[in-house]
C-alpha positions, -999 to +999 in steps of 0.1 A: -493-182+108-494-163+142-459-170+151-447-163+113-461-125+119-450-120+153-413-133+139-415-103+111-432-071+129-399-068+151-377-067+121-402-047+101-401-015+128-356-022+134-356-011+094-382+017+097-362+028+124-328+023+111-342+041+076-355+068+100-321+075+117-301+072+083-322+097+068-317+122+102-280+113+099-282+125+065-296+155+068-277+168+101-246+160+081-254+179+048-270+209+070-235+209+087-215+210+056-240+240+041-219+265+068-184+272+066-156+294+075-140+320+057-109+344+068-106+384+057-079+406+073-083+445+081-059+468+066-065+501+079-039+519+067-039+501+024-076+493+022-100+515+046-110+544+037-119+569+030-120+579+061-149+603+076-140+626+112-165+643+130-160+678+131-144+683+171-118+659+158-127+633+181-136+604+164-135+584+129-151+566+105-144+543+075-159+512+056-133+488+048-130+457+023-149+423+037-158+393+020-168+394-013-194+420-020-196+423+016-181+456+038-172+463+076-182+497+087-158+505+114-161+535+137-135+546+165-135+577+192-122+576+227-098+553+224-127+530+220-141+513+187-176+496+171-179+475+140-208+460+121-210+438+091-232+441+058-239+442+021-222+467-003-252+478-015-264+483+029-254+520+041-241+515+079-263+524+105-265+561+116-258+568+150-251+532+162-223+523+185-218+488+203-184+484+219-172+484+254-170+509+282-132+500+290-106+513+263-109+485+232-091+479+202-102+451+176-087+420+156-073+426+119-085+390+113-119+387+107-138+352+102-168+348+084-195+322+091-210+313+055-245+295+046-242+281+010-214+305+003-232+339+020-219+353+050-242+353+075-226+363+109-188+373+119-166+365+146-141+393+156-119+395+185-119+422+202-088+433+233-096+451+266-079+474+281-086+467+317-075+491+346-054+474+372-072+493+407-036+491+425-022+514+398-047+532+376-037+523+344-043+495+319-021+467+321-010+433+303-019+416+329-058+427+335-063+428+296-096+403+282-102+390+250-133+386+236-150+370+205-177+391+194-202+375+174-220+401+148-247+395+127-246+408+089-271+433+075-285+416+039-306+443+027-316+466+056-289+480+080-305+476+110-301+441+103-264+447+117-255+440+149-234+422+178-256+390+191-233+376+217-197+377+237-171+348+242-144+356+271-117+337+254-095+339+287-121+319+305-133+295+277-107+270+265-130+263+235-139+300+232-138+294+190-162+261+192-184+283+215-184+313+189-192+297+160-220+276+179-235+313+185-234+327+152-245+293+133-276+288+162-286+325+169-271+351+142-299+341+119-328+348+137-313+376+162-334+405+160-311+438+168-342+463+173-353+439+198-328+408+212-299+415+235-264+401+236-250+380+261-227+362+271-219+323+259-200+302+281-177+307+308-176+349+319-140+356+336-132+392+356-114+403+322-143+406+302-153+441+301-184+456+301-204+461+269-217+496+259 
């Protein structure tokens, strides 16, 4: 009777375990299929609008078409630009800028990371005008690209903001890395309080955030 129960506790724990690692397989794989991509374009000059200047002329403001009930609140002055995501029904956040200190211009393709259909963070890409220091002017060949990965607001605007940079120069997976930040941090990033950084690789093109 002793060797008859030493024969089945072994195969008794390899099923437990095997049930165990089914049911975590399970579970990763239906969490992973829960988030998804979806693609919006920018059209400034069709579908922006309508567009709000400051009074010295200097800079501009609009809220543009997103994904389904969902907006972009884009700003621009200085040759330099700042976007953030949210509801319709979420106002954009007064006096809030996050771009770069070097000249900037953005992506018109935007791609939203979604949770059961609701966006919950953005990847945008964003181009740097770097200064080459033996001329003093931007060129091509100095210019970064970076993913910026933004949070969006769901009922309060300060719930808006970036929460980390890819250098897409210096990372040859720069869009794995990206959405890996928004689907593992956008959620829980706190804007009053959390501060971007940088994911991944960080090569000499990638500007300086502001």
């Amino acid at each position: 009777m002793k060797m008859a129960e030493k024969s089945v506790a072994p195969k008794v724990v390899i099923k437990v375990i095997c049930s165990l690692f089914l049911m975590f397989f399970l579970d990763v794989q239906a969490t992973s299929q829960d988030i998804s991509s979806s693609y919006t374009t920018l059209d400034f000059e069709n579908s922006c609008g309508p567009a709000r200047n400051s009074s010295d002329g200097m800079s501009v403001a609009m809220t543009c078409p997103g994904y389904g009930s969902y907006v972009v609140h884009f700003a621009e002055g200085d040759l330099r630009q700042s976007v953030t995501f949210g509801h319709a029904g979420v106002g954009p956040r007064r006096d809030y800028w996050q771009s770069f200190v070097e000249w900037n211009s953005v992506n018109d393709t935007i791609e939203w990371r979604l949770e059961d259909g609701r966006p919950f963070a953005t990847i945008l890409r964003w181009f740097i005008e770097n200064v080459d220091p033996n001329t003093g002017t931007p060129e091509d060949s100095q210019g970064g690209e970076i993913l910026v990965v933004s949070r969006v607001a769901q009922r309060e605007p300060e719930e808006a903001c970036v929460v980390g940079y890819v250098d897409a120069r210096a990372n040859g997976q720069a869009n794995e890395i990206a959405r890996r930040v928004a689907d593992e941090i956008a959620r829980n990033f706190d804007c009053e309080r959390d501060e971007p950084r940088y994911h991944g690789e960080r090569g000499p093109y990638s500007g300086n955030p502001s």
